[in-house]
C-alpha positions as a printed Julia matrix, in Angstrom:
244×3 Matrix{Float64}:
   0.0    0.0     0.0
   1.72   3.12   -1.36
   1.28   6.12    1.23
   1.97   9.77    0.52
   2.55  12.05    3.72
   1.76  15.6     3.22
   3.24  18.05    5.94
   1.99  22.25    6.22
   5.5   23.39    7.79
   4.15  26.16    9.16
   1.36  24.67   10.46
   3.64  21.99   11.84
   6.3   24.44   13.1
   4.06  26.42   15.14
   2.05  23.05   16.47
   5.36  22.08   17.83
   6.48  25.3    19.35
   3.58  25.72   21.46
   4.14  21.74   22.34
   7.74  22.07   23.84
   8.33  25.92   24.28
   9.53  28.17   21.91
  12.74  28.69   24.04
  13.69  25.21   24.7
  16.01  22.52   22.24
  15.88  19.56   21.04
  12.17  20.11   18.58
  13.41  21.75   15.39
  15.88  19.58   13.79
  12.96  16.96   12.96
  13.39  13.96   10.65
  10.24  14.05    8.88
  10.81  10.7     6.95
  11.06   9.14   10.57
   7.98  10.85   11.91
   5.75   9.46    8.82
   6.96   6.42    9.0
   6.3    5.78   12.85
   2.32   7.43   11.49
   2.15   4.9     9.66
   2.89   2.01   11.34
   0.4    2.68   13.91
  -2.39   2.05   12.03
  -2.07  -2.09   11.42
  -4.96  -1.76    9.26
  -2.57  -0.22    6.74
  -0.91  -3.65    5.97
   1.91  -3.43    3.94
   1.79   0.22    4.05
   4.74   2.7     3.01
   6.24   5.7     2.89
   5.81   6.19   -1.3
   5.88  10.2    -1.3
   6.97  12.83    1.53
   5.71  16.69   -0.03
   7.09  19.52    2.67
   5.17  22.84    1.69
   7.24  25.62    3.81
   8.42  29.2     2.95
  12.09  30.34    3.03
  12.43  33.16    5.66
  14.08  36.23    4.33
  17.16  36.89    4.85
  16.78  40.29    5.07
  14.47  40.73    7.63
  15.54  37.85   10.13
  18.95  36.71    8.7
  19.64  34.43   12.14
  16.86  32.41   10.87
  17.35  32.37    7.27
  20.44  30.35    8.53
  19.64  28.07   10.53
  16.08  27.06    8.36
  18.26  26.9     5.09
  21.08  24.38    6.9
  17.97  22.56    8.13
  16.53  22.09    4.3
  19.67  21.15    3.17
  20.31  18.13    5.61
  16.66  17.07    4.89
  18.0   17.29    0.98
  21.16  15.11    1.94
  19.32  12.5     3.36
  16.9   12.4     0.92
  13.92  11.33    3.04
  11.73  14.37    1.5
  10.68  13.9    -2.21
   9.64  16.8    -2.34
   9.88  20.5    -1.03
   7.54  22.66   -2.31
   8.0   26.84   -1.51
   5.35  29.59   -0.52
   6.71  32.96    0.65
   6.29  35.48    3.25
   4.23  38.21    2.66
   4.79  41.5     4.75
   1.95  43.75    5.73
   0.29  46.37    8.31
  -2.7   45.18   10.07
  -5.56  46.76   11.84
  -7.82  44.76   14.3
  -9.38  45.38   18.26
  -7.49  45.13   20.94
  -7.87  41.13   22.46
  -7.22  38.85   24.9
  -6.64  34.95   24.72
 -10.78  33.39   25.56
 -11.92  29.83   25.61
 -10.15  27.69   22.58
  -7.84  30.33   21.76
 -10.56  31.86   20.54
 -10.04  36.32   20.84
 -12.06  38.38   23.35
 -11.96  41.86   22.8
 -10.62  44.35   25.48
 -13.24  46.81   26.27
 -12.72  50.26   27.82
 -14.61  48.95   31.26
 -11.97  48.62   33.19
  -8.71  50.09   34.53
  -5.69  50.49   33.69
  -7.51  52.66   30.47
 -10.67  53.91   29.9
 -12.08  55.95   28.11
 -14.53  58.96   28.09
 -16.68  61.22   25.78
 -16.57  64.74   25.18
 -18.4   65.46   27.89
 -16.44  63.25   30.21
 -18.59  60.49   30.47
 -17.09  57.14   30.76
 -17.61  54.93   27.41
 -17.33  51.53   28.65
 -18.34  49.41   25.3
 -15.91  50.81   23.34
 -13.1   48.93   21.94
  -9.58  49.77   21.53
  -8.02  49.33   17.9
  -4.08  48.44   16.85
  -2.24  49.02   13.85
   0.39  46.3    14.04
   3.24  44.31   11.76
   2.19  40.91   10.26
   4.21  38.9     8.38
   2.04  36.11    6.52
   2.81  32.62    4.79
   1.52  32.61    1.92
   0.75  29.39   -0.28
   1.94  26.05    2.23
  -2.13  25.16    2.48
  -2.55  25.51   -1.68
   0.52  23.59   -2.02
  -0.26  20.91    0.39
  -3.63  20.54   -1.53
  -2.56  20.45   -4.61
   0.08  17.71   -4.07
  -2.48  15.68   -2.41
  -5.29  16.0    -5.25
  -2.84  15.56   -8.04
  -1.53  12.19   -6.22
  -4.91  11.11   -5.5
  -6.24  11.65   -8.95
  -3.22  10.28  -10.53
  -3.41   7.34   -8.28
   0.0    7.55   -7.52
  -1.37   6.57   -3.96
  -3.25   3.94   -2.63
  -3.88   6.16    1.31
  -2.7    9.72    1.96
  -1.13  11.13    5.75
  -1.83  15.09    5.64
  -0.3   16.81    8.84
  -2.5   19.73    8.83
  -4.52  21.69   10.98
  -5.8   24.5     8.28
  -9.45  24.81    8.13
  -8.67  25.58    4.18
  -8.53  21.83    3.55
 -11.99  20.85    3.62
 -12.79  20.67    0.11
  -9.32  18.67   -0.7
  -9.8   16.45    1.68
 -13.13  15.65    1.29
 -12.17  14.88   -2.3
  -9.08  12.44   -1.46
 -11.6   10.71    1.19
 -13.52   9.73   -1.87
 -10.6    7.25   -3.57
  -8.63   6.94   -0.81
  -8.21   6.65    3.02
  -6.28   9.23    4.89
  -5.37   9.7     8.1
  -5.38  13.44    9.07
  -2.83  14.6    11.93
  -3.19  17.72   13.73
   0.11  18.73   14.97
  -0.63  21.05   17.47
  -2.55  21.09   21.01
  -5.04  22.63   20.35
  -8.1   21.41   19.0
  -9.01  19.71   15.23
 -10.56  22.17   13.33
 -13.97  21.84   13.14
 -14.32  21.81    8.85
 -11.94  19.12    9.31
 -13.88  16.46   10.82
 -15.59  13.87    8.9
 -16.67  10.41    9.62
 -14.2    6.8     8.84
 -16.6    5.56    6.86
 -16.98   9.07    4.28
 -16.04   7.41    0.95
 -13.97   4.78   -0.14
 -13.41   4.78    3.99
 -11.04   3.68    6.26
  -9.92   6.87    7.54
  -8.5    8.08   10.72
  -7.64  11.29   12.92
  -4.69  11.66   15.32
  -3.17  14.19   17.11
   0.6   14.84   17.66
   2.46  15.11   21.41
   5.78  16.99   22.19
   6.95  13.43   22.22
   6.19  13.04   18.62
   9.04  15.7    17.79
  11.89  15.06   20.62
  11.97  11.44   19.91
  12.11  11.74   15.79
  15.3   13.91   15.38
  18.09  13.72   12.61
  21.17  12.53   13.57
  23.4   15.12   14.59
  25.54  15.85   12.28
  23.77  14.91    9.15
  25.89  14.77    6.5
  27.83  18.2     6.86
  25.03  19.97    8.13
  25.43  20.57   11.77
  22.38  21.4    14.03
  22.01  25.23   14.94
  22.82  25.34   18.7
  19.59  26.94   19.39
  17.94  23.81   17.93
């Protein structure tokens, strides 16, 4: 049975960041060909499963603007080039941009409750000095976006699907985007979706094992997931960033 992983780096970067601390090593310098393997070998009803395709949709960080870590992400892509575990890396890019948006504090789910003027340490008054307690601060603030990773993960995945290069698809993902593409891979073949972060699946992601051809599954990385599947160290002549 001929599997093809498909991985959102940024989705999977920032899932594993908020799994073992954005300050602490040991996370970054992830063997991806050794993570999709163990994936799918956990699922015995895969028999004879493996690893046919590995597609890693990411976006090279400029140089420019944080040089440190165009470094250490580009000696990370190479050493995933020398061992040749990933057939394919497929770029997006980093957009830069100024956003507007209220003022808001982490609620239930992660989901954003705005800061009203109600309370001290600021409020706010009219012009005839009466307080305003509904209204809402705005920010004008610095975004930098990845563009592209969810298209590209999509696209891989359809094109295998409809090619029938693959006989089951892995797509670590947790992009609400991905409905419609996976919805049409669960139709000729089974797929196990993996949400790499702690937070919870997406809620246009869910479906039933039985949707389709069937046979599908759900799973949900832990930080153990990335400390224990690590390239060896170093690989090839690509030494892990100290940080890392």
């Amino acid at each position: 049975m001929r599997i093809g992983v498909y991985i959102d780096g940024f989705n999977l970067y920032y899932g594993a960041r908020d799994f073992c601390g954005r300050g602490k090593a040991g996370w970054r310098w992830l063997d991806l060909e050794a993570l999709a393997t163990n994936l799918i070998g956990r699922h015995q009803a895969w028999v004879g499963a493996n690893l046919e395709k590995l597609v890693y949709c990411t976006a090279a960080i400029s140089g420019v603007d944080n040089p440190v870590g165009h470094r250490e992400q580009d000696v990370y892509l190479k050493a995933l080039q020398h061992r040749s575990t990933v057939t394919y890396i497929e770029y997006g890019q980093y957009v830069a941009r100024v956003k507007k948006a209220p003022l808001a504090t982490e609620g239930k789910n992660f989901r954003p409750r705005l800061v009203r003027a109600s309370r001290w340490p600021v409020k706010i008054q009219d012009k005839n000095q009466n307080p305003v307690p509904a209204a809402i601060f705005m920010v004008s603030y610095a975004r930098r976006e990845e563009k592209a990773s969810d298209v590209n993960v999509a696209s891989h995945l359809l094109i295998d699907t409809l090619e029938g290069s693959i006989e089951g698809a892995i797509v670590i993902c947790n992009d609400s985007d991905l409905r419609f593409p996976l919805a049409e891979a669960r139709k000729r073949v089974p797929v196990g979706l993996v949400n790499p972060s702690p937070g919870v699946l997406a809620g246009r992601l869910r479906g039933k094992a039985t949707d389709g051809v069937g046979g599908h599954w759900w799973h949900q990385l832990t930080a153990q997931d990335f400390s224990n599947h690590q390239l060896p160290d170093p690989c090839g002549k690509y030494v892990k960033p100290g940080p890392w």
